[in-house]
KOLFI-805204 format. One record per residue: residue number from 1; x negated, y negated, z of N, C-alpha, C in turn. Coordinates in Angstrom, 3 decimals, m for minus. Atoms other than C-alpha are relative to their C-alpha. Layout:
REM residues N
REC seq      nxx      nyy      nzz     caxx     cayy     cazz      cxx      cyy      czz
REC NUM        X        Y        Z        X        Y        Z        X        Y        Z
...
END
This chain:
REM residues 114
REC seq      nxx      nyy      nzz     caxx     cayy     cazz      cxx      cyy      czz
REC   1   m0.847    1.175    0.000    0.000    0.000    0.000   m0.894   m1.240    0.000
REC   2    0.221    0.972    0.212   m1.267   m3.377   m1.183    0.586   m1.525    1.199
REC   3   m0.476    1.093   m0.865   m1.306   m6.308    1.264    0.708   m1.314   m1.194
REC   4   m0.220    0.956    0.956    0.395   m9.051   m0.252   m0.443   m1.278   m0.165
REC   5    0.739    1.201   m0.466   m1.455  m11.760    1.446   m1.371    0.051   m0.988
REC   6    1.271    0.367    0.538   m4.888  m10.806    0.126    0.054    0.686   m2.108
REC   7   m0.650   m0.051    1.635   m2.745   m9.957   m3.765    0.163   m1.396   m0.366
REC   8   m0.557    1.544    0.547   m2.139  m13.571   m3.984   m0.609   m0.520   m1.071
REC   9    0.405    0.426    0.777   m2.826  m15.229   m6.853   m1.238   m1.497    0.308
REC  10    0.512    0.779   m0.346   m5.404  m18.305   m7.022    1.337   m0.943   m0.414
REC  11   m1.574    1.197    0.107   m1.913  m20.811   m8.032    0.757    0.142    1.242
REC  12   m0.541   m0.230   m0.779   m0.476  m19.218   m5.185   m0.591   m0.618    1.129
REC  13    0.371    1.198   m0.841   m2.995  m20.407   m2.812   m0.197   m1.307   m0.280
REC  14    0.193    1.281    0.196   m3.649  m23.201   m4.271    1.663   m0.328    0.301
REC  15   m1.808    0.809   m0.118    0.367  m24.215   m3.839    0.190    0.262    1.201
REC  16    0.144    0.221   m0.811   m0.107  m23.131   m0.673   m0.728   m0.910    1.255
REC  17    0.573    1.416   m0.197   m2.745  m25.280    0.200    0.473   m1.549    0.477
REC  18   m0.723    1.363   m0.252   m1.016  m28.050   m0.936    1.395   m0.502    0.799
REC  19   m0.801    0.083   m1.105    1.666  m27.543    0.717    0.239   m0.026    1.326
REC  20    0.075   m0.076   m1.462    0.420  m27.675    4.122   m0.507   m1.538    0.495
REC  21    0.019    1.212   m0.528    0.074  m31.598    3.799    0.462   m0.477   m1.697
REC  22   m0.508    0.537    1.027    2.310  m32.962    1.329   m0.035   m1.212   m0.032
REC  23   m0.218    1.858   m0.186    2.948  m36.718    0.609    0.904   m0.182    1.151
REC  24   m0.291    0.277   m1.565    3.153  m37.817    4.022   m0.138   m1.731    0.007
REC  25    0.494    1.516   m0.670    3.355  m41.410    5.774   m0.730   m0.159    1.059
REC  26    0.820   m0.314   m0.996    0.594  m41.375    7.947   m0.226   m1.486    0.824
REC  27   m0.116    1.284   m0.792   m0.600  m43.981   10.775   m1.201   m0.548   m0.671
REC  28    1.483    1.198    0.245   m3.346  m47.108    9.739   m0.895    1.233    0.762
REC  29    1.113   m0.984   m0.975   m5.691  m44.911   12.597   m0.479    1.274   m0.917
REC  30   m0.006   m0.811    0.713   m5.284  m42.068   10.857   m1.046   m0.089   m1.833
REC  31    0.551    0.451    1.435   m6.046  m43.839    7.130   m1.382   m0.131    0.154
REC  32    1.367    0.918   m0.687   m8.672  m45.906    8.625   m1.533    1.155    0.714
REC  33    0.964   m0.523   m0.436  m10.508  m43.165   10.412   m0.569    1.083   m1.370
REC  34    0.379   m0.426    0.882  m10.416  m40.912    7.124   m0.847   m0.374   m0.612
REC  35    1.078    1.467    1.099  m11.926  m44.269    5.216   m1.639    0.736    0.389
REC  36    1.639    0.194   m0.408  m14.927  m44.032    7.752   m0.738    1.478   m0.025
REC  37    0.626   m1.021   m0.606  m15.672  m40.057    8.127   m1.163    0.407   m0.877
REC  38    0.667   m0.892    0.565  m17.097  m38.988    5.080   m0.395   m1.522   m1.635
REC  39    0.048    0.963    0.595  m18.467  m41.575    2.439    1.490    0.378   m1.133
REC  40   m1.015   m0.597    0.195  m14.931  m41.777    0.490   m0.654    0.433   m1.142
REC  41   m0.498    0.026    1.300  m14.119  m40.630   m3.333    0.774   m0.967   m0.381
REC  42   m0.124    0.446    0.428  m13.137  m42.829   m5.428    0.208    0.044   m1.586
REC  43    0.151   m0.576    1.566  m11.727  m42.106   m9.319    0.727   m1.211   m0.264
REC  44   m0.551    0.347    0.982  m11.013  m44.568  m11.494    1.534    0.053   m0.668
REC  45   m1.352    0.368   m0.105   m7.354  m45.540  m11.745    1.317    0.919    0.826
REC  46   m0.801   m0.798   m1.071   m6.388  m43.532   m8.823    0.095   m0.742    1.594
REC  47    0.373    1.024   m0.634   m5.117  m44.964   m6.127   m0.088    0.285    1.531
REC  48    0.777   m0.565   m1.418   m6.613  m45.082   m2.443   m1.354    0.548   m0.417
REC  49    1.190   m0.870   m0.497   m9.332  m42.833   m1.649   m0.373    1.588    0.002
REC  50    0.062   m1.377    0.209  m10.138  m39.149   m1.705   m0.736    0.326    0.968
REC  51    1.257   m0.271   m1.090  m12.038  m37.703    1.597   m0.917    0.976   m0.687
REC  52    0.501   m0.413    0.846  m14.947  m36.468   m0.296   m0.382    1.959    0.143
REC  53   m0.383   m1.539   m0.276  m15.082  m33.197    1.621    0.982    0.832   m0.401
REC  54   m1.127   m0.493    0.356  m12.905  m30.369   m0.185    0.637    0.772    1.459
REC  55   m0.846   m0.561   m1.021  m10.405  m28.661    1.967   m0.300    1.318   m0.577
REC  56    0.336   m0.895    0.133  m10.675  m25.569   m0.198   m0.005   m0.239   m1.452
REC  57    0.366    0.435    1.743  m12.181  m25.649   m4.003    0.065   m1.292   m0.487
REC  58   m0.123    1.047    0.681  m10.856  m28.462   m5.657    1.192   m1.267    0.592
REC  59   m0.836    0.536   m0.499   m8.058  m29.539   m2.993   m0.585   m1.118    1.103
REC  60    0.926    0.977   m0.901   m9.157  m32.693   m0.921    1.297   m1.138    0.218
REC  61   m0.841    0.520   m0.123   m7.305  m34.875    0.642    0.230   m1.544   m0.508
REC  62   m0.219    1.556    0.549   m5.920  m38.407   m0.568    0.512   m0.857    0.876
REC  63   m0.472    0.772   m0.599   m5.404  m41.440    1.204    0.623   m1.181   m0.481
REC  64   m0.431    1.230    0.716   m3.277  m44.528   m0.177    0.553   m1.229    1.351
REC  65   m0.669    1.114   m0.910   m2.433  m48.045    1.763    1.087   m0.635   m1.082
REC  66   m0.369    0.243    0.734    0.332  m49.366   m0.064    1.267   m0.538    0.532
REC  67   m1.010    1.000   m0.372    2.951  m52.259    0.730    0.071   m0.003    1.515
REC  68   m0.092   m0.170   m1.192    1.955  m51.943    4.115    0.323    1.190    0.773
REC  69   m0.640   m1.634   m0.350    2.455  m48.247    4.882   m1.342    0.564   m0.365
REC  70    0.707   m1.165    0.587    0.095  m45.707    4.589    0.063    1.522   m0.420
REC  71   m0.656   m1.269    0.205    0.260  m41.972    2.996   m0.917    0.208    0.142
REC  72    1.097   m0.649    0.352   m1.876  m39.049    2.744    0.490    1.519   m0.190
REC  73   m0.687   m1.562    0.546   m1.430  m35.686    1.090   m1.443    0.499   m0.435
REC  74    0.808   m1.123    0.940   m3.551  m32.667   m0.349    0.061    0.185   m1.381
REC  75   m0.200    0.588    1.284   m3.894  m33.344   m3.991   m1.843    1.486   m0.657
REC  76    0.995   m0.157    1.323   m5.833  m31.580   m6.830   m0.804   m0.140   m0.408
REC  77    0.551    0.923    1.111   m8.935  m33.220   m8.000   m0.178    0.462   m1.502
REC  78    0.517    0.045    1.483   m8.710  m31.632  m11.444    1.393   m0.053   m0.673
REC  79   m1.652   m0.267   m0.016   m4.703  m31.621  m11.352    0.204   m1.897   m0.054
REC  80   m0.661    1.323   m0.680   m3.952  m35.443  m11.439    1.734   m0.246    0.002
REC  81   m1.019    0.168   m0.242   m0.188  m34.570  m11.580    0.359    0.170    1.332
REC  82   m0.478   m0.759   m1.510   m0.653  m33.302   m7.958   m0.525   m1.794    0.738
REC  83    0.300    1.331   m0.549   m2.137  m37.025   m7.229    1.012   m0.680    0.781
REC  84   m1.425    1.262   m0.685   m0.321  m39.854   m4.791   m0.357   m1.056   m1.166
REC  85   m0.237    1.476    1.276    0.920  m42.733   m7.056    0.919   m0.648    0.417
REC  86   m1.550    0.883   m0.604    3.129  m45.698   m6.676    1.100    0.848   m0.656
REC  87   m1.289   m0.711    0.367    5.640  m43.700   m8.393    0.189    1.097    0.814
REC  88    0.086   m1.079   m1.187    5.265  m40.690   m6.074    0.139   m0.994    1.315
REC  89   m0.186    0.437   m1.758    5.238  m43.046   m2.702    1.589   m0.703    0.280
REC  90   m1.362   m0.003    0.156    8.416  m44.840   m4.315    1.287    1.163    0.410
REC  91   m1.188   m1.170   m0.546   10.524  m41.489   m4.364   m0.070    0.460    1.359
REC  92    0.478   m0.612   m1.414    8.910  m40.359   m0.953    1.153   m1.199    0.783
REC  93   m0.472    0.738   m0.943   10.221  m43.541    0.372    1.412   m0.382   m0.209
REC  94   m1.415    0.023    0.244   13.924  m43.338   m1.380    0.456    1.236    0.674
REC  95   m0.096   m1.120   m0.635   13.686  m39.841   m0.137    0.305    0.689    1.394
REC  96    0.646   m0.273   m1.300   12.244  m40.209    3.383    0.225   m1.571    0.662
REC  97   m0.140    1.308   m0.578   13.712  m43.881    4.930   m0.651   m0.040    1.214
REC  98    0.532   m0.027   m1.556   12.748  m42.985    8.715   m1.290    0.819   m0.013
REC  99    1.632   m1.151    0.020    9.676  m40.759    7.754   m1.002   m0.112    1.460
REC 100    0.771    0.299   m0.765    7.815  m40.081   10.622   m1.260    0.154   m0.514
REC 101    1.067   m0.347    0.121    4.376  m40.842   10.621   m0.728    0.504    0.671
REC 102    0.845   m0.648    0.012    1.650  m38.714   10.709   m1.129   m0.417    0.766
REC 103    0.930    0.548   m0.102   m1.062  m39.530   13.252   m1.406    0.853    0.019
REC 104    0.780   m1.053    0.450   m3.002  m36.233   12.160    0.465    1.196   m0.883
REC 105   m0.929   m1.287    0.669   m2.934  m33.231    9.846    0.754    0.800    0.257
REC 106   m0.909   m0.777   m0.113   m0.186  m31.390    9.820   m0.671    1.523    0.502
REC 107    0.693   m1.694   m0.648   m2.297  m28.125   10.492   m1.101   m0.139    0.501
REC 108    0.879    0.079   m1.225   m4.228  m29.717   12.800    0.392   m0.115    1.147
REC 109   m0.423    0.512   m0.985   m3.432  m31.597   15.573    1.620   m0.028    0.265
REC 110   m1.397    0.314    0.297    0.072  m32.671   14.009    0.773   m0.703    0.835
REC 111   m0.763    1.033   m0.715    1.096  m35.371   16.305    0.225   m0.831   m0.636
REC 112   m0.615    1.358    0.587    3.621  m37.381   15.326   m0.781   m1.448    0.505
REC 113    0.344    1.617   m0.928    2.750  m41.402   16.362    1.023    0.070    0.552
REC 114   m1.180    0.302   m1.304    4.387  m42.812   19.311    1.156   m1.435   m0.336
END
């Protein structure tokens, strides 16, 4: 009998991955301390930051400040449909009005802010 965990496909983890920090609204602290940990990433008409450390292969996390809010999700770097964008933080935020934010990863710490 075949485990099914270690059958998984690489799309499979990878969608798992990303799914364990989706487009989130995270706290300034949070943004801010990402900014400083690791010198960031930075691509060319993407927007925010990228913590330059991968999470696993090619998944790394993204940080955006944007109208006064901040996000951060697990993104792609060779995928830029998996990217945060003002069009992605728009629906998040038609989506998600009271969103709590995030004042750590979700599969870390995962404390909400106060």
């Amino acid at each position: 009998m075949t485990d099914p965990d270690s059958a998984a496909s690489p799309s499979d983890e990878r969608a798992r991955t990303l799914a364990q920090f989706p487009l989130s609204r995270v706290t300034e602290a949070f943004h801010d301390e990402m900014l400083g940990v690791l010198p960031p990433g930075h691509i060319r008409g993407a927007a925010g930051f990228f913590v330059s450390e991968a999470v696993t292969e090619d998944i790394h996390a993204q940080f955006v400040h944007r109208d006064g809010r901040f996000y951060g999700g697990y993104v792609a770097l060779r995928d830029p449909e998996t990217w945060i964008t003002s069009a992605r933080i728009a629906a998040y935020d038609v989506d998600n009005p009271n969103a709590v934010e995030l004042a750590w990863y979700p599969d870390g710490a995962g404390e909400a802010a106060a």
